[in-house]
N, C-alpha and C positions, 0 to 999 in steps of 0.2 A: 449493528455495532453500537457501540458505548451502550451497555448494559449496564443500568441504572444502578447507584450505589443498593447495598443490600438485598437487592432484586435476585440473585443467586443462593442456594441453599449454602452454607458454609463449606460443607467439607467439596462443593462443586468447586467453588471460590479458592481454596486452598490447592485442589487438584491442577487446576488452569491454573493457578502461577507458580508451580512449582514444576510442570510443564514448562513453562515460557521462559522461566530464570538461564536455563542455561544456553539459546540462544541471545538472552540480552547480554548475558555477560560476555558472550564469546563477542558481540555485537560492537561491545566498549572497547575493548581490547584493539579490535578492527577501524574504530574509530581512531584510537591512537596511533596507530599503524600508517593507516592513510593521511594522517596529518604530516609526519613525522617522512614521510616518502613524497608528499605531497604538499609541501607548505603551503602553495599557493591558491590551495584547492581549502584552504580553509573558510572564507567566505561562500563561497557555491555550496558548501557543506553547509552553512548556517541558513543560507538562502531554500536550500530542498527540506531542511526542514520547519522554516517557516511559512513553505508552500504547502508542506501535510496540513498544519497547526492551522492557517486560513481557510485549507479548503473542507477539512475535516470538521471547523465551527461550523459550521453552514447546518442545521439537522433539520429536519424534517419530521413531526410525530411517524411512527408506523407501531411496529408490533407492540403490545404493553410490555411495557418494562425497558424498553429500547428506542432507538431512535435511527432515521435514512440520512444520510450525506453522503457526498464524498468522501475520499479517503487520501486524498490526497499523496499517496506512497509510490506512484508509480515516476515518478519524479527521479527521486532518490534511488530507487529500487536498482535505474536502467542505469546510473551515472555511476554510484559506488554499490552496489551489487546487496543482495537481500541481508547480510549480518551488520555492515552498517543500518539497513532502514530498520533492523529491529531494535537498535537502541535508539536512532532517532524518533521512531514511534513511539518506543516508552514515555522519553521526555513529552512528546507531543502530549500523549495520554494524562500523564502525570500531571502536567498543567493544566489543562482543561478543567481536570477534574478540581482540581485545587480550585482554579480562577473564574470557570465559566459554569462549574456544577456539573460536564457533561460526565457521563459515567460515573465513575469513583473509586476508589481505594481499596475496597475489598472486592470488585469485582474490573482490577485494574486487569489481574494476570490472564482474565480470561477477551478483555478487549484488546491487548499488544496480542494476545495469537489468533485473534481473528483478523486484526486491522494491520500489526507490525510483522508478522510469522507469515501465516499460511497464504496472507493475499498477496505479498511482494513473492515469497517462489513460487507460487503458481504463475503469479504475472509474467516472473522471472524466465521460468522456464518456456512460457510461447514465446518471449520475447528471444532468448538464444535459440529456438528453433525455427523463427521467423528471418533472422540474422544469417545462420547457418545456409539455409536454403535459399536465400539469395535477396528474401524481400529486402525495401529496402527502408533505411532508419526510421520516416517518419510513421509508414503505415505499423511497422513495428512497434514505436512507441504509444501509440495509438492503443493496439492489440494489451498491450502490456499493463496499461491504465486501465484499460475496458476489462481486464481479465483479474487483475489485484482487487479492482474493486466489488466486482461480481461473488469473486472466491472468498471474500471476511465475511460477505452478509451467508454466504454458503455454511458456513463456517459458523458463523454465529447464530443460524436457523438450527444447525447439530448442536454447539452448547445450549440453547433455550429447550431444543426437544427432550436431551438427556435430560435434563434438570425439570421437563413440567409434562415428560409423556402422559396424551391422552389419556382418559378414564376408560374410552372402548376401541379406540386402537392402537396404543401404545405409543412406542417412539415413533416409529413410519407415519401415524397419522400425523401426529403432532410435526415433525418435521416438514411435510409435505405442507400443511396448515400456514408454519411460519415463511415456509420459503417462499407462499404464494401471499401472501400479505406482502412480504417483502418486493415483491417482483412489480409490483405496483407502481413503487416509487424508487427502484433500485434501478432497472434496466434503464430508464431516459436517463439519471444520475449516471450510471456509468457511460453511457453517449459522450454526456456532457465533458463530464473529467474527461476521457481520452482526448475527444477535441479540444480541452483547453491546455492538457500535458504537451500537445504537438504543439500549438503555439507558440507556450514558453519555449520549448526545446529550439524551438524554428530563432527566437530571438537569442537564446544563450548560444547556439551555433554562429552568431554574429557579435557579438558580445566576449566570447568565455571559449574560442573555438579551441585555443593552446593549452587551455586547463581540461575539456575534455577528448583530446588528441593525447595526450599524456595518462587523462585517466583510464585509456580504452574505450570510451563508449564512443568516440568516432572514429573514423578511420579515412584517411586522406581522401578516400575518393566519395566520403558524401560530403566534403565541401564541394565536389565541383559539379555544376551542373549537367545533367541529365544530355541536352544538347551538344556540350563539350565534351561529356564518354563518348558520345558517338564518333564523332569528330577526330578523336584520338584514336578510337577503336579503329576507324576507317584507313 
């Protein structure tokens, strides 16, 4: 992720955001929506994404032209659902780039769909099928961090290969190349985030339990302790 200003061939750079535009817009839209349904949810809203924005500055040298962090999106992803985090990932992006130099502007559109797109519904999507089946919120939210963040550098090891396939063996080699650079410092990094996404979550469930009882991401009975299902079950 945050592939480096100019580091992308142009018309790659124009492909990837012109790709990514119409989840961001639909994204903004969804952002108003949830405000406007959700007044209260406005803070937690500005909080998840200045939990991207923190844990996303974090990088790490890896592949040339790019760089390892967190991604900070599984946050937001699980609280208000993957078209909110892709326009709160734009802005995250957008700033960076502007403030801290990470990524940049002409290779914005193809960092929101590795970092804001494809890693929050992939995340997304274990997390509703880890829900569904019965786990339960926090190893999910876990799952869901660990997997958002996994899936951009996935994701961004495909934009880098398109864009610089091997000399003698094409895309697949190059792809395989990046992913294994990545995997270096990518797999502890996503350890890490997932275990520090539960924590938060463990404190805003103490904190903000009404705001995400209203939003859907909890549901009455993981406020109540593990020993007290029983007990009632019994």
């Amino acid at each position: 992720m945050h592939i480096a200003e100019g580091f992308l061939p142009p018309l790659h750079a124009a492909a990837w955001t012109v790709a990514a535009a119409p989840f961001v817009v639909y994204g903004a839209r969804q952002v108003v929506l949830t405000v406007k349904a959700h007044p209260s949810a406005g803070p937690l809203l500005a909080a998840v994404g200045a939990f991207s924005f923190v844990m996303s500055a974090i990088k790490l040298p890896s592949v040339t032209g790019s760089s390892s962090h967190p991604t900070g999106t599984g946050l937001g992803t699980g609280i208000f659902r993957p078209p909110v985090m892709a326009f709160l990932g734009t802005i995250v992006l957008l700033f960076q780039a502007l403030l801290l130099a990470h990524g940049g502007i002409t290779t914005l559109g193809a960092n929101v769909f590795s970092m804001a797109i494809a890693g929050p519904w992939a995340g997304f999507a274990v997390f509703i099928g880890l829900r569904r089946s019965g786990v339960g919120l926090l190893p999910a939210v876990f799952a869901l961090a660990f997997v958002a963040d996994l899936s951009t550098y996935v994701v961004t090891s495909f934009q880098l290969a398109l864009a610089f396939p091997s000399g003698e063996g094409g895309f697949l080699q190059s792809l395989a190349e990046f992913m294994g650079v990545f995997a270096v410092t990518q797999v502890p990094l996503a350890i890490v985030e997932g275990l520090v996404t539960v924590v938060v979550v463990r404190v805003l469930m103490q904190v903000a339990s009404s705001e995400l009882l209203n939003l859907g991401f909890l549901k009455t009975k993981d406020l109540v302790p593990p020993a007290d299902r029983e007990d009632v079950a019994s």
